[in-house]
C-alpha positions as CSV (number, residue, x, y, z in Angstrom):
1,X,11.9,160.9,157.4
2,X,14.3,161.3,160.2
3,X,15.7,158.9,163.4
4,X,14.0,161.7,165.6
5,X,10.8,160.8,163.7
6,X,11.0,157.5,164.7
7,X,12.2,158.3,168.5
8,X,8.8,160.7,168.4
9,X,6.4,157.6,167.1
10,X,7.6,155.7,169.8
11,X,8.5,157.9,172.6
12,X,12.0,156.7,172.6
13,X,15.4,158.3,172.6
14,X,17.2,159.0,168.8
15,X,20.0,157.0,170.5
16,X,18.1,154.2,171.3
17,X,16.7,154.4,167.7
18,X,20.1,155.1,165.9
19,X,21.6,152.0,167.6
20,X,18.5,149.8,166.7
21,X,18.7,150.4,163.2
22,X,22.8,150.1,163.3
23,X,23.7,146.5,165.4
24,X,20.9,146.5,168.6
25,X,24.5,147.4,170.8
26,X,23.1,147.8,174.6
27,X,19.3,147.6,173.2
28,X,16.7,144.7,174.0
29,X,15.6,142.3,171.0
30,X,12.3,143.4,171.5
31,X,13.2,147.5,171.3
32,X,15.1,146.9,168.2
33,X,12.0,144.6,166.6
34,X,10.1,147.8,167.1
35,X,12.5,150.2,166.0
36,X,12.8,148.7,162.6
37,X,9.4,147.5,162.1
38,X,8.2,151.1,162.7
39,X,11.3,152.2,160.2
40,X,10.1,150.1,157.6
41,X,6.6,151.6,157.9
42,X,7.7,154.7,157.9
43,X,9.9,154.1,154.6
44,X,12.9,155.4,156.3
45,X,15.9,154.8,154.0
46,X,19.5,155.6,156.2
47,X,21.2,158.5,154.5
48,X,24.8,156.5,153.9
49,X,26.3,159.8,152.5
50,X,25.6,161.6,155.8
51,X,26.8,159.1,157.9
52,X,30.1,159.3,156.0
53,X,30.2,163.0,156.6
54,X,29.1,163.4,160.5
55,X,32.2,160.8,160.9
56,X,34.4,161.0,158.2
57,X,34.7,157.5,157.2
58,X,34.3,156.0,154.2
59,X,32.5,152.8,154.9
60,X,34.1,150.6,152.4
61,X,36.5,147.5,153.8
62,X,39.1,146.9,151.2
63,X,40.1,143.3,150.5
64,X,43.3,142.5,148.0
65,X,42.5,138.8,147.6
66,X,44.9,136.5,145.4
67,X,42.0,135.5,143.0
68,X,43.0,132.5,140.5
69,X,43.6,133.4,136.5
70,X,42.5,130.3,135.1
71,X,38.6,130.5,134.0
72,X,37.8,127.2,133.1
73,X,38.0,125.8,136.8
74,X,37.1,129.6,138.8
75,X,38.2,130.2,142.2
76,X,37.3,128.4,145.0
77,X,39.1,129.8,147.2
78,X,38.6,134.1,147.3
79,X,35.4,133.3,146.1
80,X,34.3,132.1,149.1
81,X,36.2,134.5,151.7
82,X,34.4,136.7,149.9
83,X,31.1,135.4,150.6
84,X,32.5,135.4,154.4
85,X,32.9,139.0,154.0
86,X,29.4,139.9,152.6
87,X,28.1,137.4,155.4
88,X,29.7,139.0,158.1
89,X,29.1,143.0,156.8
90,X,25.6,142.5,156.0
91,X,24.4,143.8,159.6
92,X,26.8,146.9,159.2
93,X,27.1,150.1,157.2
94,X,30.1,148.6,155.7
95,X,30.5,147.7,152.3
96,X,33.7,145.6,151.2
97,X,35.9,146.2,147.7
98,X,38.0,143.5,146.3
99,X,41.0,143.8,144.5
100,X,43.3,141.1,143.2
101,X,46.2,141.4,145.0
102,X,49.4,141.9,143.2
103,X,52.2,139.7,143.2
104,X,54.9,142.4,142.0
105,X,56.7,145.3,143.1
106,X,53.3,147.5,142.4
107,X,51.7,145.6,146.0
108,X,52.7,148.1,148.2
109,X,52.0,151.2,146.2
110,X,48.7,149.9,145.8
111,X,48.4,149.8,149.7
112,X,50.1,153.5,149.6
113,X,47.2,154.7,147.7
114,X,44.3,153.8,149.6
115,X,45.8,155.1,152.5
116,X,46.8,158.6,150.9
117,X,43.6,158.8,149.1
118,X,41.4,157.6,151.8
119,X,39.6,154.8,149.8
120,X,38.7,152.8,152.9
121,X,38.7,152.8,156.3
122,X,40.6,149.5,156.4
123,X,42.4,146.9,154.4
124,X,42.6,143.0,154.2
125,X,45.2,141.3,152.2
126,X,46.7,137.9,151.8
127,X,49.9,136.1,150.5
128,X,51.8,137.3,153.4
129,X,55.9,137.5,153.7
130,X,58.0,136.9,157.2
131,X,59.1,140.5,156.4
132,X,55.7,142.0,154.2
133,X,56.6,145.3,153.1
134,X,52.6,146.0,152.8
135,X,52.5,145.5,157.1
136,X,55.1,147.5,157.5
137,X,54.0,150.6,155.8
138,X,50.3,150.1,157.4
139,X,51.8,149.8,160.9
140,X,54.0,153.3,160.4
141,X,50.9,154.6,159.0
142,X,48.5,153.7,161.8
143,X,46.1,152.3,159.5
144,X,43.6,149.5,160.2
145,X,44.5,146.1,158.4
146,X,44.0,142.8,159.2
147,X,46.5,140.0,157.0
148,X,45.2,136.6,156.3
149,X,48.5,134.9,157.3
150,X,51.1,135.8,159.7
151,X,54.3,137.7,159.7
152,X,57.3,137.9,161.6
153,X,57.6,141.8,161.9
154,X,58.1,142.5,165.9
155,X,55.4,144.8,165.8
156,X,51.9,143.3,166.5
157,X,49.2,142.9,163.9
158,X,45.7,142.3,163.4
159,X,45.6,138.5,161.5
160,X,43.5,135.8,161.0
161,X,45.2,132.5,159.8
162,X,45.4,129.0,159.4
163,X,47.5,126.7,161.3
164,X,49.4,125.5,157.8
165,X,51.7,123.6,159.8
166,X,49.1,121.6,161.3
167,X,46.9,121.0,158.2
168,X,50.2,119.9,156.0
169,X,51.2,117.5,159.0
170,X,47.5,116.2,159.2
171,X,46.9,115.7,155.7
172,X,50.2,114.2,154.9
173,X,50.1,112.1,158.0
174,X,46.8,110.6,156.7
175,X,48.9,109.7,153.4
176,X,51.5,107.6,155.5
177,X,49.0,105.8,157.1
178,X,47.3,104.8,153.9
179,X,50.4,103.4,153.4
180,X,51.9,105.7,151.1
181,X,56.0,106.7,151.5
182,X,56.9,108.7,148.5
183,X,54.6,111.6,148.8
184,X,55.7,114.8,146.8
185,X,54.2,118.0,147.9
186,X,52.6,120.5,145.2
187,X,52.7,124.4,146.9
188,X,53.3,128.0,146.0
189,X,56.0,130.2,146.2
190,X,58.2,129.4,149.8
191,X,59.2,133.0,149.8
192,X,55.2,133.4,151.4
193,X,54.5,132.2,155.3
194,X,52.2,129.6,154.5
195,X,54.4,127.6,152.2
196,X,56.9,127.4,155.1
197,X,54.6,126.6,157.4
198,X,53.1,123.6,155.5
199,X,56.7,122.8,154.5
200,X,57.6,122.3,157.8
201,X,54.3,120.1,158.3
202,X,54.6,117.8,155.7
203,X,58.3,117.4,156.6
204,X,57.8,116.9,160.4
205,X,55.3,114.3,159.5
206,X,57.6,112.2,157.3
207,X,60.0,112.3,160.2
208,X,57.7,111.2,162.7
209,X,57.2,107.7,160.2
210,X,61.1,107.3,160.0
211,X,61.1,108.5,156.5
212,X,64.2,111.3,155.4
213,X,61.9,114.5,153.1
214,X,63.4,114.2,149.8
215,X,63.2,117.5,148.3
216,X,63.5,115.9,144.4
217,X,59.6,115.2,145.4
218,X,58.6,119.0,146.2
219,X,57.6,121.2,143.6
220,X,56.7,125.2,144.1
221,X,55.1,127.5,142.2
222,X,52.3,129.7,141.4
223,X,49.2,127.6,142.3
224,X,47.2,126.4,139.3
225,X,45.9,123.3,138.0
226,X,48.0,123.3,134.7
227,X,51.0,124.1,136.5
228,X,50.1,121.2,138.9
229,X,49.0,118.7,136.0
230,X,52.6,119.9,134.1
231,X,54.8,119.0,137.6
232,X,53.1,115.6,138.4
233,X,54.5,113.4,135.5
234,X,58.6,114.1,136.8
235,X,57.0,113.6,140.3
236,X,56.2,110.5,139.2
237,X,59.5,109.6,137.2
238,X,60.8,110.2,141.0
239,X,58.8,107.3,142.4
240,X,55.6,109.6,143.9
241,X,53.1,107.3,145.5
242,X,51.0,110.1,147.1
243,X,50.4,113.8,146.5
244,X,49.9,116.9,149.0
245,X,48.1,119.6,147.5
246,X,47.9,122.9,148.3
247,X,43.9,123.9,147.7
248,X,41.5,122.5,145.5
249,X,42.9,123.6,142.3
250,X,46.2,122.0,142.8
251,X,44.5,119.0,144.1
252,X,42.4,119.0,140.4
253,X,45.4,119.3,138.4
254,X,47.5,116.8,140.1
255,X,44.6,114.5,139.9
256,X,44.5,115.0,135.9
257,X,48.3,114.8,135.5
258,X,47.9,111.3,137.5
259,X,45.2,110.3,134.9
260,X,47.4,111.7,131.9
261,X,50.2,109.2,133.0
262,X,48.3,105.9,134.5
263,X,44.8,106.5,132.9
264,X,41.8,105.8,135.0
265,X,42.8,104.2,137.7
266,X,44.2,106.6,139.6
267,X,43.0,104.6,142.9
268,X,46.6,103.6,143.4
269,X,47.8,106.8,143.9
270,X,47.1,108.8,147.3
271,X,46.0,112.8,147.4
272,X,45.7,115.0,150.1
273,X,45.0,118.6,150.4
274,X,44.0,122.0,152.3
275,X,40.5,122.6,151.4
276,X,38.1,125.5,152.3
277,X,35.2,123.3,150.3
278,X,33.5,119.7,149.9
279,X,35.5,118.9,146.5
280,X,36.5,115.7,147.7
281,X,32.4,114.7,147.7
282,X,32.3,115.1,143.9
283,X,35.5,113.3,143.0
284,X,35.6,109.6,142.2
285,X,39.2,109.5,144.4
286,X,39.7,109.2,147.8
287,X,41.4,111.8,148.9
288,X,42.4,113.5,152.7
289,X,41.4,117.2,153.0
290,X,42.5,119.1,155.5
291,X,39.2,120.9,155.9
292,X,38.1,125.0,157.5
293,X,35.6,126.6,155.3
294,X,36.7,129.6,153.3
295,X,33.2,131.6,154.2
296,X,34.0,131.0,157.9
297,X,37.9,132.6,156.6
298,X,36.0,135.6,155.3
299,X,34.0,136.1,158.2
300,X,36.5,136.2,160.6
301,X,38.7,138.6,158.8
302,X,35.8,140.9,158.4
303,X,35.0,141.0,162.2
304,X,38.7,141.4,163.3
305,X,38.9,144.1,160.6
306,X,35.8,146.0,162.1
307,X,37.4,146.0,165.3
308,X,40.5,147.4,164.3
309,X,38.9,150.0,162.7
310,X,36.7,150.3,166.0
311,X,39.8,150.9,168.0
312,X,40.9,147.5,169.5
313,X,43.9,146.5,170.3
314,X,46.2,144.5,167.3
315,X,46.7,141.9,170.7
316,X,43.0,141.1,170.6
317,X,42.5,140.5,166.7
318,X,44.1,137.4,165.8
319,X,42.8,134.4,165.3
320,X,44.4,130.8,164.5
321,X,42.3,128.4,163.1
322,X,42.8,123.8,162.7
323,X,41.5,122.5,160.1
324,X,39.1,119.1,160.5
325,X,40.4,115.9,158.6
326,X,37.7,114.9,156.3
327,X,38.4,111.7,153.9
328,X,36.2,110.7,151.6
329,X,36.1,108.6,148.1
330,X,34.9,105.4,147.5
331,X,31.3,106.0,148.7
332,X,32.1,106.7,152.8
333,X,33.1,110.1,154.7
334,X,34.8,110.3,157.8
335,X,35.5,113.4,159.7
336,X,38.3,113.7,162.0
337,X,38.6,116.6,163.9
């Protein structure tokens, strides 16, 4: 069973039927209904292995995701992009490969080897740097990536990111206006873009309420609830009345560290965070999360990645994305966009 058996049932073209069965490009809903209907009962099955032949590609998106170690939460976060991938590919040829990404020396030969080998036809990777070594060697090579997070390398990129400044402003903002004026902030490593970039939030944001950043109330390093339950008990010592959490897993351990000091009521304490999910739903705490849905990350990065690979210009794929404010606890939601 071939396309041009298909093109001869219904007395079209093979490119009108290739392009049915591929995305419907330039081809009426109801010619593409027909197409795959009549492939279906046919029992046409596409031949991937040809296809990667007759064009030399290799169909597989590669995705080097910073998954979390700890098992007894899981990860919320890559998790979910990853769903956004599989989401967004579904309607292709494409298949996508993830890889924890590696925080060491060993990142960019990684990179190095997919590109020598030829192991996909385009990367994703996250954790970015002002300066990432990983861009860098992609750009010289002329290889297709797309970053989730930006860089400050003159040459442009593919990217998709989160405006981290924003979302660190909005969420500690929130904080302030609930009254809170000691807020400590719980984030990764500042040697990656989005750690600056919230830094610079939160900080404007205590400004703007007439209130000098402390930095004996910031605390950074690798993001993980034990780490975060561990800091919060000096960040209290230090007089914290609030805390601004990087993601949901930060947000759980600060929570717990709060709990381990103060016990239950943990109501007098304020929590904020970046959040890709509806955590705050299941939580008996009110809490501020700056809110854009890690599927809708992963989708994006899979489309600006499949038009890189399709040619387009680094200009035209990138993307930066504000998060919604959305409070809940205590029974009530409100959304704030």
């Amino acid at each position: 069973m071939t396309l041009k058996t298909i093109a001869n049932e219904l007395g079209v073209s093979v490119t009108t039927v290739a392009r049915a069965l591929k995305d419907g490009h330039k081809i009426g809903p109801e010619t593409v209904r027909k197409v795959r209907e009549t492939a279906d009962r046919l029992g046409y099955v596409r031949n991937l292995e040809g296809a990667k032949l007759r064009t030399g590609k290799t169909l597989i998106a590669m995705a080097f995701l910073d998954f979390a170690e700890e098992e007894e939460i899981g990860d919320s976060g890559a998790v979910g992009i990853l769903n956004g991938f599989h989401k967004c590919l579904a309607g292709t040829d494409y298949a996508v490969r993830a890889v924890p990404a590696s925080r060491d020396g060993s990142a960019v030969e990684r990179i190095r080897e997919v590109v020598r080998g030829r192991l996909a036809d385009g990367v994703i990777f996250d954790l970015t740097e002002l300066q990432d070594t990983r861009a860098r060697y992609l750009l010289e090579a002329d290889f297709p990536f797309v970053t989730y997070g930006r860089t400050e390398l003159f040459s442009e990129h593919a990217w998709f990111d989160i405006d981290n400044e924003f979302a660190a402003w909005q969420s500690t903002d929130a904080l302030l206006r609930d009254g809170c004026r000691r807020i400590a902030l719980i984030d990764g490593d500042p040697r990656y873009t989005f750690v600056r970039q919230r830094l610079r939030g939160y900080e404007r944001a205590l400004r703007e309420h007439g209130i000098e950043p402390d930095t004996a109330l910031r605390h950074h390093s690798t993001l993980a609830a034990n780490i975060a339950r561990t800091a919060v008990g000096p960040l209290l010592d230090r007089g914290a009345d609030g805390f601004v959490c990087s993601n949901e897993l930060t947000f759980l351990g600060a929570r717990a560290g709060v709990r381990d000091r103060i016990g239950d009521d943990v109501r007098q304490i304020g929590f904020a965070l970046r959040s890709g999910t509806s955590i705050g739903k299941y939580v008996a705490t009110k809490v501020h999360a700056s809110h854009y849905s890690h599927v809708s990350t992963g989708r994006a990065l899979a489309e600006l990645l499949l038009k890189r690979i399709g040619g387009a210009d680094p200009r035209d794929c990138q993307h930066l994305a504000r998060t919604t404010l959305v409070t809940t606890g205590n029974g009530n939601e409100a959304i704030i966009p």
